[in-house]
LOMAR-813084 format. One record per residue: x, y, z of N, C-alpha, C, CB in turn; residue number from 1. Coordinates in Angstrom, 3 decimals. Glycine has a CB too. Layout:
# residues N
<tidren n_x="X" n_y="Y" n_z="Z" ca_x="X" ca_y="Y" ca_z="Z" c_x="X" c_y="Y" c_z="Z" cb_x="X" cb_y="Y" cb_z="Z" nukol="NUM"/>
...
***
This chain:
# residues 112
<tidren n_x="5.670" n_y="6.880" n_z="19.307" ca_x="5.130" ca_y="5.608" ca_z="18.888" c_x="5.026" c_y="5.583" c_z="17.364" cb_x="3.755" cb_y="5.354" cb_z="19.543" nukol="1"/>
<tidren n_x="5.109" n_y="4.526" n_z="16.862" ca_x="4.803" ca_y="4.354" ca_z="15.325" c_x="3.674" c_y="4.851" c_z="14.800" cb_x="4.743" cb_y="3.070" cb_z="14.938" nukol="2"/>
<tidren n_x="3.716" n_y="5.726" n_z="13.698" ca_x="3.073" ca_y="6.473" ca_z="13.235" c_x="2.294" c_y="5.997" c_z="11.509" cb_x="4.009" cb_y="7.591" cb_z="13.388" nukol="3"/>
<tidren n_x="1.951" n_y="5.899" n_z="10.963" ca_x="1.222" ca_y="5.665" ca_z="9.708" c_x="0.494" c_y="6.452" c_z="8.897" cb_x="0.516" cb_y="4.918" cb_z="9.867" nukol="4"/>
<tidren n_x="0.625" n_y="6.797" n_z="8.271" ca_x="-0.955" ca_y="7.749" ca_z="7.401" c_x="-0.823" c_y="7.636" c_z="6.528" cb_x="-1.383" cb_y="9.222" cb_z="7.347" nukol="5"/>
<tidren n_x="-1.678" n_y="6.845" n_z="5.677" ca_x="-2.113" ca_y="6.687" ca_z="4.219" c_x="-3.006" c_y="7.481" c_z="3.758" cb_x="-2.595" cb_y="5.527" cb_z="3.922" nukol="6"/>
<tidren n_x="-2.666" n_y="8.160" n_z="2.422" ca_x="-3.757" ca_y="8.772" ca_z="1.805" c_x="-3.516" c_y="8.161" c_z="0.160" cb_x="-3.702" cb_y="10.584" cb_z="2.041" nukol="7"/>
<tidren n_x="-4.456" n_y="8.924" n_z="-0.660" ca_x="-4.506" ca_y="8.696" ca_z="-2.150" c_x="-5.242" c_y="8.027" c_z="-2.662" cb_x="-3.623" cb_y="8.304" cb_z="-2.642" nukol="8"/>
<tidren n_x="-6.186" n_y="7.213" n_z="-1.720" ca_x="-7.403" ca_y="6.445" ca_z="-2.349" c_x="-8.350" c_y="7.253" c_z="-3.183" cb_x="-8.253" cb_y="5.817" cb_z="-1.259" nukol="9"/>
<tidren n_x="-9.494" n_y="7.010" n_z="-3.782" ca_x="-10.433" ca_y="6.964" ca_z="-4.298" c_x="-11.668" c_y="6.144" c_z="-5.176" cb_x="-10.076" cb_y="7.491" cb_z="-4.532" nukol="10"/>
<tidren n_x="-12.223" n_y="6.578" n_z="-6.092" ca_x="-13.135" ca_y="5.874" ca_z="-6.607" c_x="-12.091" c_y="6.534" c_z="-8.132" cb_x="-15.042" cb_y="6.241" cb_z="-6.153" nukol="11"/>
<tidren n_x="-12.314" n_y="4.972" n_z="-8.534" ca_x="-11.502" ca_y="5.063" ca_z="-10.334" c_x="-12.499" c_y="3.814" c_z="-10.924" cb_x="-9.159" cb_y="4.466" cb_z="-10.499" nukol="12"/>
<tidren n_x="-12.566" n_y="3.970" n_z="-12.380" ca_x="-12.991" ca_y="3.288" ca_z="-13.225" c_x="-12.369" c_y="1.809" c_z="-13.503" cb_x="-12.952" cb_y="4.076" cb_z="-14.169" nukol="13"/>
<tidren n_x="-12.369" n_y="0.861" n_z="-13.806" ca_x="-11.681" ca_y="-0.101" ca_z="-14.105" c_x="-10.683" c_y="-0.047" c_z="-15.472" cb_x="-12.605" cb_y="-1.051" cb_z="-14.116" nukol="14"/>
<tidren n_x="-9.925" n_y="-0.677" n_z="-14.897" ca_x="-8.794" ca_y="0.236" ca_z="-15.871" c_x="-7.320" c_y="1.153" c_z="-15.647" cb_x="-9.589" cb_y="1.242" cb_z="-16.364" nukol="15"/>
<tidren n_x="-8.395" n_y="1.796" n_z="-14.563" ca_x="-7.499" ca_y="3.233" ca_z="-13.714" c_x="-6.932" c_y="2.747" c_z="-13.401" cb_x="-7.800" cb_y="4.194" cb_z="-12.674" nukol="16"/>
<tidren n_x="-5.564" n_y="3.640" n_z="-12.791" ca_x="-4.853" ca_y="4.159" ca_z="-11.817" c_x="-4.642" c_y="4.615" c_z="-10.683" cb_x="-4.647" cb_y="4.556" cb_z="-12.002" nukol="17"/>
<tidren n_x="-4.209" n_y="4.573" n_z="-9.220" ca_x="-4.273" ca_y="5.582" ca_z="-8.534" c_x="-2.909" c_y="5.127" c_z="-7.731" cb_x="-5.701" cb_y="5.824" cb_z="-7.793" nukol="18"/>
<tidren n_x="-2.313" n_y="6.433" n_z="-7.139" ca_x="-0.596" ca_y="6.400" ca_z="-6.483" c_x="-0.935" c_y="6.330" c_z="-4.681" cb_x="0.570" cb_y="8.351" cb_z="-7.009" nukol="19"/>
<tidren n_x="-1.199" n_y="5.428" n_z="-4.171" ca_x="-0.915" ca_y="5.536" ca_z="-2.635" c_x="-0.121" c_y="5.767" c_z="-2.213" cb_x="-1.003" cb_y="4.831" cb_z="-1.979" nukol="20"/>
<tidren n_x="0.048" n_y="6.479" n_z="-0.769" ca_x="1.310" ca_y="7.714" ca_z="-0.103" c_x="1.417" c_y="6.643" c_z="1.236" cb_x="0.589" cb_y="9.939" cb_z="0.416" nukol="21"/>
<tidren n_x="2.064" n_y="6.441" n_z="1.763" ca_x="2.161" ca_y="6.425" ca_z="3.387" c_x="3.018" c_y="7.017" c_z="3.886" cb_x="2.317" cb_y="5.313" cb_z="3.999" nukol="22"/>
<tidren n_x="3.045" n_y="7.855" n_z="4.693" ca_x="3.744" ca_y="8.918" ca_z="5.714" c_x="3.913" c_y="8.245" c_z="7.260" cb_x="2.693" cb_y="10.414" cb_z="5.838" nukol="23"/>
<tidren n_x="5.377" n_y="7.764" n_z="7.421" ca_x="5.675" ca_y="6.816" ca_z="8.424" c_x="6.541" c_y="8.077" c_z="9.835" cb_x="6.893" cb_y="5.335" cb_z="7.534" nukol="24"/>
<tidren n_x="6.367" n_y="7.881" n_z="11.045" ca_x="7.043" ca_y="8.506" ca_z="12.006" c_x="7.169" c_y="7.437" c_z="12.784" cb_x="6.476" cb_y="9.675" cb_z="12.598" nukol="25"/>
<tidren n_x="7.682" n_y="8.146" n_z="13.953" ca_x="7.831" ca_y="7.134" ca_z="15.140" c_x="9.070" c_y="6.137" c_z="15.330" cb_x="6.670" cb_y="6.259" cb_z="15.068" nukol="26"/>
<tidren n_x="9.900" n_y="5.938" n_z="14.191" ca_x="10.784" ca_y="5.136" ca_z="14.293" c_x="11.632" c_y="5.009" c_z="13.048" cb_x="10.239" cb_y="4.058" cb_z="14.694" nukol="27"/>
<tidren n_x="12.668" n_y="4.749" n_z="12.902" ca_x="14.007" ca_y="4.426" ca_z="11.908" c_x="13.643" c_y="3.948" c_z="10.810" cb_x="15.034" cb_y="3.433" cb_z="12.379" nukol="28"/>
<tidren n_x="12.976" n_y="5.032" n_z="9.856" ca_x="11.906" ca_y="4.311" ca_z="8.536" c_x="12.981" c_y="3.337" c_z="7.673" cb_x="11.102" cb_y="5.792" cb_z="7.194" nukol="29"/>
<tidren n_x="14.183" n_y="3.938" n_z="7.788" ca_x="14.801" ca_y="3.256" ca_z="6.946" c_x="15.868" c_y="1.986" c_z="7.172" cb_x="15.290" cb_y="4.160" cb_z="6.378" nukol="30"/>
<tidren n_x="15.228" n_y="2.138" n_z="8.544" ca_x="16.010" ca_y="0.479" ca_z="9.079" c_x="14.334" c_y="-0.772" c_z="9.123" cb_x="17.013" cb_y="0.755" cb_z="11.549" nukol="31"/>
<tidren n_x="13.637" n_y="-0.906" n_z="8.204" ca_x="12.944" ca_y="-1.475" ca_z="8.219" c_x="11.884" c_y="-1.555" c_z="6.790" cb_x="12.650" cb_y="-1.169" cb_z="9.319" nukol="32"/>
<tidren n_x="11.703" n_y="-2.961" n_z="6.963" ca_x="10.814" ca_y="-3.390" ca_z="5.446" c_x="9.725" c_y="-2.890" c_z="5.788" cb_x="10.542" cb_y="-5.045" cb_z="4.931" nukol="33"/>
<tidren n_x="8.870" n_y="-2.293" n_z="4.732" ca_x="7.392" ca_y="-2.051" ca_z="4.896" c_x="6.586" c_y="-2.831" c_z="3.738" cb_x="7.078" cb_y="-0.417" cb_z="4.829" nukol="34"/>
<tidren n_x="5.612" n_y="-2.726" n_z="4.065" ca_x="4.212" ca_y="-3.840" ca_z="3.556" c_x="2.924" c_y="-3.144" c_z="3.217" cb_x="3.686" cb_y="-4.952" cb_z="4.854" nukol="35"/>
<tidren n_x="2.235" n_y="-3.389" n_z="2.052" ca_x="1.223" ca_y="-2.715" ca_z="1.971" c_x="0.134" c_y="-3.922" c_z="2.038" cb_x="1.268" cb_y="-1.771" cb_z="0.750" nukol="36"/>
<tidren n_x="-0.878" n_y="-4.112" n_z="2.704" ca_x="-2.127" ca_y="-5.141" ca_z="3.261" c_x="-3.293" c_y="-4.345" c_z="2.593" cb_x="-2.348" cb_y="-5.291" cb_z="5.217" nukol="37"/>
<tidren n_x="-4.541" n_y="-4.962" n_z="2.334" ca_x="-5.787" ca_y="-4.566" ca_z="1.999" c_x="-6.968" c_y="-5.515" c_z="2.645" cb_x="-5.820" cb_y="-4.528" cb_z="0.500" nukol="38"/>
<tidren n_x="-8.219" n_y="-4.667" n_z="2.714" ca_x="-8.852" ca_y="-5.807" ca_z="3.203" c_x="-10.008" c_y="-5.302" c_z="2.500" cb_x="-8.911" cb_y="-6.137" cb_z="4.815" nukol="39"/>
<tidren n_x="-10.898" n_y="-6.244" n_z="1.679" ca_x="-11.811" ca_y="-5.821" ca_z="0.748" c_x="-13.442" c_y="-6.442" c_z="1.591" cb_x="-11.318" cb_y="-6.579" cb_z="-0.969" nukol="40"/>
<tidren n_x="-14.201" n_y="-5.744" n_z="1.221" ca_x="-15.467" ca_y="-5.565" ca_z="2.259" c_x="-15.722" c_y="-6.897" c_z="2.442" cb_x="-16.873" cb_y="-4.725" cb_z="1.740" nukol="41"/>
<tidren n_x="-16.308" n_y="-7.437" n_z="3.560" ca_x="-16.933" ca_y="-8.844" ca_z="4.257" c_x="-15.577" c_y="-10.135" c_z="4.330" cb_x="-18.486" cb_y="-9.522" cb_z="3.030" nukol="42"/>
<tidren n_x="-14.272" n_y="-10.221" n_z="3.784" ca_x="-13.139" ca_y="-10.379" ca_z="3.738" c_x="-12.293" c_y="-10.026" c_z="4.722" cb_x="-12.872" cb_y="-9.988" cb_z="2.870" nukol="43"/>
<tidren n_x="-11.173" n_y="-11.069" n_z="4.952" ca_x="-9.958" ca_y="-10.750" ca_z="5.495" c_x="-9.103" c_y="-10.128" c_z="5.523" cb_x="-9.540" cb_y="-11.156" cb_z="5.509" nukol="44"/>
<tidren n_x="-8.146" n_y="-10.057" n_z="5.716" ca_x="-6.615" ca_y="-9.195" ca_z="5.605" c_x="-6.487" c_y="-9.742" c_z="4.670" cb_x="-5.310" cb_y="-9.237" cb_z="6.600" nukol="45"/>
<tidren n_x="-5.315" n_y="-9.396" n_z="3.404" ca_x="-4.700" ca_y="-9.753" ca_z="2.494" c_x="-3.607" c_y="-8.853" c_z="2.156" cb_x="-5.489" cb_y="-9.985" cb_z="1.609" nukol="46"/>
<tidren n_x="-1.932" n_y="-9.420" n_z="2.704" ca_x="-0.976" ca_y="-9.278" ca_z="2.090" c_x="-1.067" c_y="-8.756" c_z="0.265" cb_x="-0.421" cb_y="-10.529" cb_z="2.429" nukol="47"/>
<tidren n_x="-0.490" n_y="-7.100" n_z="0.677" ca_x="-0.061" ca_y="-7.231" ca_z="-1.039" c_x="0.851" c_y="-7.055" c_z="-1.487" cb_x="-0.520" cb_y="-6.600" cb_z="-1.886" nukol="48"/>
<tidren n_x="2.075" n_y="-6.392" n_z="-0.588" ca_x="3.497" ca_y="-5.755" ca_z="-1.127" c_x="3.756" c_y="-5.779" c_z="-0.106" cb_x="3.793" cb_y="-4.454" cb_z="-1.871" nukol="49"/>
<tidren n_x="5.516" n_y="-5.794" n_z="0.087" ca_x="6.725" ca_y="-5.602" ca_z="0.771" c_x="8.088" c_y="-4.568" c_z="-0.279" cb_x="7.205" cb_y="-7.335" cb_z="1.150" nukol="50"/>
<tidren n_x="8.621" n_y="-4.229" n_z="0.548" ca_x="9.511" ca_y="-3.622" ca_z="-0.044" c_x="10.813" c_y="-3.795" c_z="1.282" cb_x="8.905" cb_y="-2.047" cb_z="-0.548" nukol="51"/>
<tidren n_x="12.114" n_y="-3.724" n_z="0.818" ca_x="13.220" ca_y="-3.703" ca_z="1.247" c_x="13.593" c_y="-2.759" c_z="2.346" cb_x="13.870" cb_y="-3.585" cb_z="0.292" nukol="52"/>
<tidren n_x="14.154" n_y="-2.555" n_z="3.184" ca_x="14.677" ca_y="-1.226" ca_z="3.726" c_x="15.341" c_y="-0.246" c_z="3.063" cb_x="15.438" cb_y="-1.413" cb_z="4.607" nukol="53"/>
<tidren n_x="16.492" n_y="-0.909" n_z="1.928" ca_x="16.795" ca_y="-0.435" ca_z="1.543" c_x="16.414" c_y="0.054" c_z="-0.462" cb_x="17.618" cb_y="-0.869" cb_z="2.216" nukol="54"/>
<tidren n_x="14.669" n_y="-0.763" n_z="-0.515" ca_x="13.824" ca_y="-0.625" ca_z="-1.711" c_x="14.729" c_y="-1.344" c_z="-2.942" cb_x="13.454" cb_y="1.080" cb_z="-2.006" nukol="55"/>
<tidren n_x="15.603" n_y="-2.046" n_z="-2.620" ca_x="15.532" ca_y="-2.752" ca_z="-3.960" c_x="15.351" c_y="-4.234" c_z="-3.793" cb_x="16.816" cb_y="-2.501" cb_z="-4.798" nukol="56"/>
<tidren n_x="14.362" n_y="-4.707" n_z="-2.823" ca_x="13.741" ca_y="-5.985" ca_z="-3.375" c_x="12.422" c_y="-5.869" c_z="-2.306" cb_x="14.860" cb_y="-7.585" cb_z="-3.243" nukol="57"/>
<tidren n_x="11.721" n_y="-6.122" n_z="-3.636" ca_x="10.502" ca_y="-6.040" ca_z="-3.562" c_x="9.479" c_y="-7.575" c_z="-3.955" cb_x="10.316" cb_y="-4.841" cb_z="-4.447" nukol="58"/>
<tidren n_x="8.246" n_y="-8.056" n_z="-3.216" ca_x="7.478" ca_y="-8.735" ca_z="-3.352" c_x="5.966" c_y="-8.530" c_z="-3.497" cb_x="7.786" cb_y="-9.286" cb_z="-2.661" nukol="59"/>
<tidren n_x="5.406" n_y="-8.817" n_z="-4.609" ca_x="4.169" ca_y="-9.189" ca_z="-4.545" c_x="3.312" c_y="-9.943" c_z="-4.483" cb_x="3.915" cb_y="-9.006" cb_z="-4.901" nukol="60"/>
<tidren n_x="2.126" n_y="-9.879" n_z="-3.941" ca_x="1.138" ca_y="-11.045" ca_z="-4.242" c_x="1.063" c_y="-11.365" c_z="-5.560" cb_x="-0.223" cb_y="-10.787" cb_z="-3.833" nukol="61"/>
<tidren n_x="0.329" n_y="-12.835" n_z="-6.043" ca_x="0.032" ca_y="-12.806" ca_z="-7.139" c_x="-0.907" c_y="-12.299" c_z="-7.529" cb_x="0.053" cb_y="-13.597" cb_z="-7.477" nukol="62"/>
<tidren n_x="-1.936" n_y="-11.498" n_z="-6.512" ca_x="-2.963" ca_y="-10.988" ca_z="-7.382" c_x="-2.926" c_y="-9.361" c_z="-7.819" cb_x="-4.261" cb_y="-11.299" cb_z="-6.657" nukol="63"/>
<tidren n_x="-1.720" n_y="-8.810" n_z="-7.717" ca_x="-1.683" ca_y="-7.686" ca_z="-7.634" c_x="0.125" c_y="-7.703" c_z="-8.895" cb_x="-1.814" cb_y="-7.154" cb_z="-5.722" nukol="64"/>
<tidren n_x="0.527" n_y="-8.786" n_z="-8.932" ca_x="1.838" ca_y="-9.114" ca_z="-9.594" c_x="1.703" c_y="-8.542" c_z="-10.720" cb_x="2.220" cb_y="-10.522" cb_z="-9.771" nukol="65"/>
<tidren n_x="2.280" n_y="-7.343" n_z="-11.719" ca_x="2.819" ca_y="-7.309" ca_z="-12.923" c_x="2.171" c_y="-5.649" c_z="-13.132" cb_x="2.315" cb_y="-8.708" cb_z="-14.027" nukol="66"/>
<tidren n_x="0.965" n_y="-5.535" n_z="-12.125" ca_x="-0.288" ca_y="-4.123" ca_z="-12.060" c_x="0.545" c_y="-2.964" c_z="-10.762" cb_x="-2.472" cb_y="-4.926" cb_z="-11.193" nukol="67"/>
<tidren n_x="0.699" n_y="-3.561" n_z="-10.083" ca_x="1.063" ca_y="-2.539" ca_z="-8.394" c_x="2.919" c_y="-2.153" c_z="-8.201" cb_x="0.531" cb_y="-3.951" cb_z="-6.517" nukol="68"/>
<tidren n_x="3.125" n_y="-1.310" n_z="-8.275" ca_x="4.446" ca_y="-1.523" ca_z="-7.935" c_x="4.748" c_y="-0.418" c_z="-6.253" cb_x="5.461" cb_y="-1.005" cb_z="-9.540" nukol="69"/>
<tidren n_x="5.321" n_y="-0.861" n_z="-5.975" ca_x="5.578" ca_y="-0.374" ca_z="-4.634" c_x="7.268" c_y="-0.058" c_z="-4.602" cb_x="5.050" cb_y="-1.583" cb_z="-3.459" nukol="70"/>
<tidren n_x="7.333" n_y="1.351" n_z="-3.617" ca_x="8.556" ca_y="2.039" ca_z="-3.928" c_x="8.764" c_y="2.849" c_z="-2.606" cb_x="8.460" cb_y="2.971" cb_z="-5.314" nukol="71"/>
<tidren n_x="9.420" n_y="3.193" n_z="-2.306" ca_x="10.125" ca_y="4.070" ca_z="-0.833" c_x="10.767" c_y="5.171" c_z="-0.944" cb_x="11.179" cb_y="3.377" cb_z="-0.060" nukol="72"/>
<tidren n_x="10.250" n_y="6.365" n_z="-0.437" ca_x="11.769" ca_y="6.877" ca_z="-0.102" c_x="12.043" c_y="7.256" c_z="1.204" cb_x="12.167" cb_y="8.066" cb_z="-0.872" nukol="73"/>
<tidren n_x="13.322" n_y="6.719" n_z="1.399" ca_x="13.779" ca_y="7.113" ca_z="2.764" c_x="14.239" c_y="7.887" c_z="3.327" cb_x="14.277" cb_y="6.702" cb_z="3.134" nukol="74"/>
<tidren n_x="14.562" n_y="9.115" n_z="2.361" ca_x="14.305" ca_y="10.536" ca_z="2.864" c_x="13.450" c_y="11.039" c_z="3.744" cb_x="14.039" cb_y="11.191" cb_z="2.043" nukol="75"/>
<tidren n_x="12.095" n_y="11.038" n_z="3.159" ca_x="11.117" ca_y="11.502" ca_z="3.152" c_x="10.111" c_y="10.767" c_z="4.301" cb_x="10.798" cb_y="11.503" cb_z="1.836" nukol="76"/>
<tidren n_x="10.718" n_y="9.645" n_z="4.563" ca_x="9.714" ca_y="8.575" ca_z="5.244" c_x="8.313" c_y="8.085" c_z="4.713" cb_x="9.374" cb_y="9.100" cb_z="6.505" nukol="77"/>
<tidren n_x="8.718" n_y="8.032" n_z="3.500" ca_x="7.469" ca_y="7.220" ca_z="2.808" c_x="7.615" c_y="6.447" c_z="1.786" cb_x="6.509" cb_y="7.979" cb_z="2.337" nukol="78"/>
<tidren n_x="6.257" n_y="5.576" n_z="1.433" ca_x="6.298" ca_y="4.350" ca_z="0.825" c_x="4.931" c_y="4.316" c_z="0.065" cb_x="6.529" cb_y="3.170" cb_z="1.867" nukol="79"/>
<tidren n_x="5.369" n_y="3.968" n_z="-1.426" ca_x="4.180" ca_y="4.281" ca_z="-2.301" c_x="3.871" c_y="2.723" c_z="-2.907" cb_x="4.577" cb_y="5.563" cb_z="-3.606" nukol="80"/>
<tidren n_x="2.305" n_y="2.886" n_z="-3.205" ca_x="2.020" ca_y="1.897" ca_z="-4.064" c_x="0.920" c_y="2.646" c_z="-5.338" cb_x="1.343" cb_y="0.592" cb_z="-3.103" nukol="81"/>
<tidren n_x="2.090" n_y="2.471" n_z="-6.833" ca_x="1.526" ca_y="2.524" ca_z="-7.692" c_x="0.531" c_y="1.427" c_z="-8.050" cb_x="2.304" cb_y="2.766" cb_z="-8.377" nukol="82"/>
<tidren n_x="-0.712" n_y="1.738" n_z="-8.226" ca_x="-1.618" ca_y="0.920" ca_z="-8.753" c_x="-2.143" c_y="1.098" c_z="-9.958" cb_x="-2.478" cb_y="0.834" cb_z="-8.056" nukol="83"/>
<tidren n_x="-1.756" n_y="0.035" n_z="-11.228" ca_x="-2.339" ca_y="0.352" ca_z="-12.524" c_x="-3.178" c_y="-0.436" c_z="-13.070" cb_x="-1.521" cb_y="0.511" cb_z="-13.388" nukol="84"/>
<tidren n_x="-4.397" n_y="-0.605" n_z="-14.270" ca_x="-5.020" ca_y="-1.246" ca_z="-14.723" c_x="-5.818" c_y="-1.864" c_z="-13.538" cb_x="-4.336" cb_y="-1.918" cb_z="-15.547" nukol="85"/>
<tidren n_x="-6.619" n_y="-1.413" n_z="-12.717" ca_x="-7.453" ca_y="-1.596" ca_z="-11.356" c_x="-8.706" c_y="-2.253" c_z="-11.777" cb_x="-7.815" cb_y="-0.146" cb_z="-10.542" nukol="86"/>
<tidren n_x="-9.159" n_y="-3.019" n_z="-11.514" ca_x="-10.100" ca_y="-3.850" ca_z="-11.477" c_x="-11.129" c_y="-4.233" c_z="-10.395" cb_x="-9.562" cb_y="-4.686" cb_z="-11.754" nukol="87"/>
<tidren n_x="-12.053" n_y="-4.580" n_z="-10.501" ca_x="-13.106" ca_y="-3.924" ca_z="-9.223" c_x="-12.873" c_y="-4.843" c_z="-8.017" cb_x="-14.975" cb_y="-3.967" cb_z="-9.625" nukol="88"/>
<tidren n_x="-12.026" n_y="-6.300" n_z="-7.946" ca_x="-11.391" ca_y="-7.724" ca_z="-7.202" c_x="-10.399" c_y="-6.207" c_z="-6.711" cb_x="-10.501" cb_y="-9.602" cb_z="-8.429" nukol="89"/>
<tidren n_x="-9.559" n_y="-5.115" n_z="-6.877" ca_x="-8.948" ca_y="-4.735" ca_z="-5.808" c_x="-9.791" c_y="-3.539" c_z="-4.934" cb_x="-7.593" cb_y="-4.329" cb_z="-6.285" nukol="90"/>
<tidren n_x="-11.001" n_y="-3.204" n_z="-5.018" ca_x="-11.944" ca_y="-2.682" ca_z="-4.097" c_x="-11.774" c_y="-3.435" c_z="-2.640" cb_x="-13.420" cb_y="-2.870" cb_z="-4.724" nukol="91"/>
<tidren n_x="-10.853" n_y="-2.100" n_z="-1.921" ca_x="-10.611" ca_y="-2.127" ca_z="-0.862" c_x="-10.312" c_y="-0.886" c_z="0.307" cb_x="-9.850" cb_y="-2.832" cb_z="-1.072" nukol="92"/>
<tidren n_x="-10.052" n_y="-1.546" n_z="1.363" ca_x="-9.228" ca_y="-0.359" ca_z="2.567" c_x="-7.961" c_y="-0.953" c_z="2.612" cb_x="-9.894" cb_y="-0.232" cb_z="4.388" nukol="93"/>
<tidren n_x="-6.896" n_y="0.485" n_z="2.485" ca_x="-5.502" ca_y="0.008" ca_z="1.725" c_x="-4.581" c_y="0.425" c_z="2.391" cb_x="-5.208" cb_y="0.461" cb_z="0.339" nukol="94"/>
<tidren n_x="-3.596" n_y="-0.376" n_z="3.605" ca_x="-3.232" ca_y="0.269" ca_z="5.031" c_x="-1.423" c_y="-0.260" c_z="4.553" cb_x="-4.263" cb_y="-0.684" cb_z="6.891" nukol="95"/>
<tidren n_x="-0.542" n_y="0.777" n_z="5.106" ca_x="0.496" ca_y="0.249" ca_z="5.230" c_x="1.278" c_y="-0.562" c_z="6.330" cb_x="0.942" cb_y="0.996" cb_z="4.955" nukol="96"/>
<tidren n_x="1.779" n_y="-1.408" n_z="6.544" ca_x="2.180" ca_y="-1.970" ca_z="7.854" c_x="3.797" c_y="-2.289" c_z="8.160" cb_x="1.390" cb_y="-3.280" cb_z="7.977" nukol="97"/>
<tidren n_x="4.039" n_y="-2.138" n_z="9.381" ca_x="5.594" ca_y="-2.186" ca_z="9.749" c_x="5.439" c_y="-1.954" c_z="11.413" cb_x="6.659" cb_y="-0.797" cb_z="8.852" nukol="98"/>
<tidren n_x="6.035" n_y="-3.215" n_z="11.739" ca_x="6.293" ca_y="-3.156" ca_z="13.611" c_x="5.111" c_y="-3.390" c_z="13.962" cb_x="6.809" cb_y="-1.654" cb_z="14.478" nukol="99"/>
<tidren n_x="4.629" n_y="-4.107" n_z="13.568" ca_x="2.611" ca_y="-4.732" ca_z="13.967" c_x="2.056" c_y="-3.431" c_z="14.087" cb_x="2.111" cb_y="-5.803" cb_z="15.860" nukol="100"/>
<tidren n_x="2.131" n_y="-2.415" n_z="12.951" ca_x="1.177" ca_y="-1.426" ca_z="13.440" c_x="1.065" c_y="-0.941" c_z="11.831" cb_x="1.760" cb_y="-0.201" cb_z="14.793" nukol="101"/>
<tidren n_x="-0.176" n_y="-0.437" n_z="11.059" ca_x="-1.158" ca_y="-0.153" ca_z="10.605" c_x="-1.924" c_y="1.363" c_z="10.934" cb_x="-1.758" cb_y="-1.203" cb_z="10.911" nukol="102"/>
<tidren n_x="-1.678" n_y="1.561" n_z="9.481" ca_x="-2.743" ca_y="3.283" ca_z="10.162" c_x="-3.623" c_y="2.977" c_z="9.562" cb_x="-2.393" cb_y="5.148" cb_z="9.800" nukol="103"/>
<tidren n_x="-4.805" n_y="4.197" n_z="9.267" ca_x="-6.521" ca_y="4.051" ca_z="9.031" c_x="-6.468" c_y="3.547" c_z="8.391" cb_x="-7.510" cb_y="4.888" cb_z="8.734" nukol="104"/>
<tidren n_x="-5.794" n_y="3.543" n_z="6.709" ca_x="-6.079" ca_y="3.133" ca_z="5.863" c_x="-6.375" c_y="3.987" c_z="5.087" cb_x="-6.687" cb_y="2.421" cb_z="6.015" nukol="105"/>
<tidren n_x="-6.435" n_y="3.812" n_z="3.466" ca_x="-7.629" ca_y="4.905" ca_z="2.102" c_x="-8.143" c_y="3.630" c_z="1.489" cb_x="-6.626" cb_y="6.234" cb_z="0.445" nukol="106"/>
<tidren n_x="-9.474" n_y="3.985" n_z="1.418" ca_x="-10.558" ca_y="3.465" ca_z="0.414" c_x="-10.101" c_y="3.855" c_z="-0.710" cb_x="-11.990" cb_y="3.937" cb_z="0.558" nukol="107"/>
<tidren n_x="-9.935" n_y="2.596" n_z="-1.569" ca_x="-10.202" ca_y="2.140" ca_z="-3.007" c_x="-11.447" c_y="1.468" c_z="-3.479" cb_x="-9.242" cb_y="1.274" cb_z="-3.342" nukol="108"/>
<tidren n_x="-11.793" n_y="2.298" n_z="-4.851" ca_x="-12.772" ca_y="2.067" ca_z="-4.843" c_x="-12.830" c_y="1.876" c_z="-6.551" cb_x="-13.528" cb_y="3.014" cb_z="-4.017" nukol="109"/>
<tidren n_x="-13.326" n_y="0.037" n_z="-7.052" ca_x="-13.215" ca_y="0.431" ca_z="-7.896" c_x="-14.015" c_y="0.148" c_z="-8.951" cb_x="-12.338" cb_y="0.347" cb_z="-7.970" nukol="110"/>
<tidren n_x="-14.726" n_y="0.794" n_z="-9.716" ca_x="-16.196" ca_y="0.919" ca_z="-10.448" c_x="-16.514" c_y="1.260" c_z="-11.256" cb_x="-16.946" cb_y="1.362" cb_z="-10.157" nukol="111"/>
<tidren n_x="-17.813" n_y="1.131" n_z="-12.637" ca_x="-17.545" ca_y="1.863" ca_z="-13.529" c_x="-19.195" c_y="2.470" c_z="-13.949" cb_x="-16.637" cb_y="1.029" cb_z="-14.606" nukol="112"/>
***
């Protein structure tokens, strides 16, 4: 079955940085787009990235546009989201998604 695991969250300053990992099994990572979603406390889901199957076209939200970049490799079966200049509006749980399925998630956390 489809597999997920995100790690790399933490608590960063505003300003910061931090590199999210997702580690995908279960199925043909590289015959398929992946998506990175967040959902920030008392809030909904919120779309933030897509990436290509084959990673060269990529979409962002606008609230994450010009700061997050998101990247793949399909070697490896994973899919990253660089996050730069973080601001405390992206304080969240930060899940990757593909084939309606979602793993735990990593807490972002962001504060000063």
């Amino acid at each position: 079955q489809v597999q997920l695991v995100e790690s790399g969250g933490g608590l960063v300053q505003p300003g910061g940085s931090l590199r999210l990992s997702c580690a995908a099994s279960g199925f043909t990572f590289s015959s398929y787009f992946m998506n990175w979603v967040r959902q920030a406390p008392g809030k909904g889901l919120e779309w933030v990235s897509i990436i290509n199957n084959g990673g060269d076209g990529v979409y962002y939200s606008d609230s994450v546009k010009g700061r997050f970049t998101i990247s793949r490799v399909n070697d490896d079966n994973t899919v990253h989201l660089q996050m730069d200049n973080l601001q405390p509006e992206d304080t969240a749980l930060y899940s990757c998604y593909a084939l309606n399925s979602w793993g735990q998630g990593t807490q972002v956390t962001v504060s000063s």
